[in-house]
C-alpha positions as CSV (number, residue, x, y, z in Angstrom):
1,X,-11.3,-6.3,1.4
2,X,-8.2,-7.3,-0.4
3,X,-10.2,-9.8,-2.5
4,X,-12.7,-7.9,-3.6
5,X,-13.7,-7.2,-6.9
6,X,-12.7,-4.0,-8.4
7,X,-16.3,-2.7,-9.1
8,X,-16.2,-3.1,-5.0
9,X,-13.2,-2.4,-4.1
10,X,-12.8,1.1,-5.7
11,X,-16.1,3.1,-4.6
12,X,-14.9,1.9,-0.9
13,X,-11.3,3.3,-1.6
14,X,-12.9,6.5,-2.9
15,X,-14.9,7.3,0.2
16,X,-12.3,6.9,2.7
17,X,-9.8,9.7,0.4
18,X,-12.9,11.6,0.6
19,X,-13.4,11.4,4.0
20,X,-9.6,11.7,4.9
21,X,-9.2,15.0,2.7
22,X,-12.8,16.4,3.5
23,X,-11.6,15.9,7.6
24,X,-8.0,17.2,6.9
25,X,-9.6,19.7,5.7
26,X,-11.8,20.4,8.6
27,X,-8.8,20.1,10.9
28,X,-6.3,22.3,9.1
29,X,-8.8,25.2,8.1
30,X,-10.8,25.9,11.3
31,X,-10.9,29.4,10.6
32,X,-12.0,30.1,7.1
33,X,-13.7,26.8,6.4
34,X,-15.9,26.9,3.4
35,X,-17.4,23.4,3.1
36,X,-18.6,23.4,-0.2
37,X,-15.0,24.1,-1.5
38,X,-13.7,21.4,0.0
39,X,-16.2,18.8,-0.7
40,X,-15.2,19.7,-4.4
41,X,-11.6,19.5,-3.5
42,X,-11.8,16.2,-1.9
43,X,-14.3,14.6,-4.9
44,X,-11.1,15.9,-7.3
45,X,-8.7,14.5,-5.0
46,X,-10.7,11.2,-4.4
47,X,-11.0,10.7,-8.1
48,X,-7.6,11.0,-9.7
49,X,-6.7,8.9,-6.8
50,X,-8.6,6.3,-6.6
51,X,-8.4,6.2,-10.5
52,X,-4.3,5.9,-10.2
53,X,-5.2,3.1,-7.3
54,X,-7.4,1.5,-9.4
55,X,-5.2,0.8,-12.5
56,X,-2.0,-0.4,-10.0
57,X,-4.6,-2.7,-8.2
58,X,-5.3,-3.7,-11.7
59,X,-2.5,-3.9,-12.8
60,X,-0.5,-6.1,-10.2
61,X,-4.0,-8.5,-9.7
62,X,-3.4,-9.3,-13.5
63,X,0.3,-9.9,-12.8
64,X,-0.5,-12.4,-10.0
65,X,-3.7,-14.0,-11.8
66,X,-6.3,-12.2,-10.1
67,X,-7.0,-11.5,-6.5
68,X,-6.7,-14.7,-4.7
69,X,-3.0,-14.6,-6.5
70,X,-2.4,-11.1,-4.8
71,X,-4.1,-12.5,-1.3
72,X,-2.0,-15.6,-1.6
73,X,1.3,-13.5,-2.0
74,X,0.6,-10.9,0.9
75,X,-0.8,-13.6,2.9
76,X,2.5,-15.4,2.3
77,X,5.0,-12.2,3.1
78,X,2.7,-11.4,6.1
79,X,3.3,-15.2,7.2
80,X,6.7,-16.4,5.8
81,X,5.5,-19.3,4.2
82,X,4.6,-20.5,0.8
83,X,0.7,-21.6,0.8
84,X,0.4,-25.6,1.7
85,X,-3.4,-26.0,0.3
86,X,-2.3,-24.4,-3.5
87,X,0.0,-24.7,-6.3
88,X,2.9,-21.8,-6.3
89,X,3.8,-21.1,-9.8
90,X,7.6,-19.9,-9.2
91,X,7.9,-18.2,-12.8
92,X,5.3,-15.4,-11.6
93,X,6.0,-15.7,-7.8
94,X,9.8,-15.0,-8.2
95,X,9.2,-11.2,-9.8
96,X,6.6,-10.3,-7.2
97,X,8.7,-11.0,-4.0
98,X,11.5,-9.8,-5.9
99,X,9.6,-6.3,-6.6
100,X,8.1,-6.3,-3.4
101,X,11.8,-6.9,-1.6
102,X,13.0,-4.2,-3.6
103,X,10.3,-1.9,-2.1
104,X,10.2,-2.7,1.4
105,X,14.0,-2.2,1.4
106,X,13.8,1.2,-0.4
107,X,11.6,1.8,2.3
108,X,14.0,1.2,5.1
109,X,16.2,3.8,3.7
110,X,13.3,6.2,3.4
111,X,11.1,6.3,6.4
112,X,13.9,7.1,8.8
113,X,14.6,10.3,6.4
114,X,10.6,11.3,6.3
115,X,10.5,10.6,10.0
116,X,13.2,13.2,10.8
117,X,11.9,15.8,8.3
118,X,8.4,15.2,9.2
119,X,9.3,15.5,12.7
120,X,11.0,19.2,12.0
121,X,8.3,20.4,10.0
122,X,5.8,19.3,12.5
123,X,8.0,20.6,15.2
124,X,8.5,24.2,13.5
125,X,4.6,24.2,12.6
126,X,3.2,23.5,16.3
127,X,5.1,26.7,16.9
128,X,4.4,29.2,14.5
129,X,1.0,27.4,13.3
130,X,-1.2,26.4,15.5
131,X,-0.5,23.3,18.6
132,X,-3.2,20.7,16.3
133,X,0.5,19.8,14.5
134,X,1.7,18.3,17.9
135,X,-0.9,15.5,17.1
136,X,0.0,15.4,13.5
137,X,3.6,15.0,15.0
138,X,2.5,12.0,17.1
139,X,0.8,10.3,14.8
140,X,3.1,10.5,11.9
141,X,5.7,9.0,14.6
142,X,3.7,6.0,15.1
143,X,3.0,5.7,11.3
144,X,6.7,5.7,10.5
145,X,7.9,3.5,13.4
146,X,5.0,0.7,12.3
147,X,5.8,1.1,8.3
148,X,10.3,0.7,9.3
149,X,8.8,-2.3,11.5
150,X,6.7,-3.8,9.0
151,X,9.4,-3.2,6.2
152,X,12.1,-5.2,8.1
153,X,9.5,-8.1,8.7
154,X,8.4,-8.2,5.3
155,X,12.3,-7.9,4.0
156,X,13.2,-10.8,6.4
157,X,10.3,-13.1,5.4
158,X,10.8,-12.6,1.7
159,X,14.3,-13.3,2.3
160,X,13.4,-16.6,3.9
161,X,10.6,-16.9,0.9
162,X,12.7,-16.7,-2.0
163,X,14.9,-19.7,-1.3
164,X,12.0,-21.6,-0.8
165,X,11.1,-21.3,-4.7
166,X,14.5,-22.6,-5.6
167,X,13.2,-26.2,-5.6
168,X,9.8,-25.5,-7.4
169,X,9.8,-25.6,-10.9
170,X,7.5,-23.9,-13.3
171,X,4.3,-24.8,-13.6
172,X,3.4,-26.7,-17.2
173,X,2.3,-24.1,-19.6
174,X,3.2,-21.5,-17.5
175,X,5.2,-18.6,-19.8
176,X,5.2,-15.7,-17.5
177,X,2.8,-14.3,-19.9
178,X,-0.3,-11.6,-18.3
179,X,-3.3,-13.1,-18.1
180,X,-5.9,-11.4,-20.4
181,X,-8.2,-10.5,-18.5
182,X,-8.7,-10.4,-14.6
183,X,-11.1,-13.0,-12.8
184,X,-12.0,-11.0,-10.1
């Protein structure tokens, strides 16, 4: 799904925030559900989403040189290795996993204070709401504890990535510059 094009990529991102806000929806308003008013809530909400999705997709797909440059890059924090079977060009890998190691540790800092807010707010609402938040409360545990666990694998295999640019010089021609317009 990652290398998709954006025509593609963007109608499929689009039905699952409808689906998630339409069923949210369902879940948090059993007794005065309208459905009509939230199927126009969720189309709002799926559009100005997926429209701010779309232009970061864009956006970070024309930094890398398209989307087998984005697939190589998370394919290569995922793994901790620099792909064997193509050319690395250092000058626009560098910024990525620099950006990217910057994010992941901002995250480390972050989920543990979402996690113990979330947790109270889920906690004070299963009380004086309705018992649905207990699941909420689960589930947003398990979210947290997988994004701090994915963060700290992702920091640790950029860190080990990094250094292994050192040696690779830039490619010829190469300026850094954005490509013009995205191949996929």
């Amino acid at each position: 799904m990652r290398a998709l094009p954006l025509p593609a990529l963007l109608p499929l991102i689009f039905a699952l925030l409808f689906a998630a806000w339409f069923a949210l929806g369902v879940l948090v308003e059993a007794d005065g559900f309208a459905p009509l008013q939230r199927a126009v809530g969720a189309f709002f909400y799926a559009s100005i989403a997926t429209v701010c999705f779309g232009f970061a997709i864009r956006n970070r797909r024309r930094r890398l040189g398209g989307a087998q440059g984005t697939v190589a890059v998370q394919r290569a924090v995922r793994t901790g290795a620099l792909p064997e079977h193509e050319r690395v060009d250092a000058s626009v890998w560098r910024p990525e996993l620099e950006l990217l190691r910057r994010r992941y540790r901002s995250t480390l800092a972050i989920v543990p204070v979402m996690a113990v807010l979330g947790a109270g707010f889920s906690i004070w609402a299963a009380f004086t709401i309705t018992p649905l938040w207990w699941g909420f409360l689960v589930v947003f545990v398990v979210l947290c504890a997988w994004g701090y666990r994915d963060a700290r694998r992702s920091v640790r295999s950029i860190d080990g990535l990094l250094p292994a640019l050192e040696p690779l010089p830039a490619l010829p021609g190469s300026s850094g510059v954005v490509p013009i317009r995205d191949p996929a």
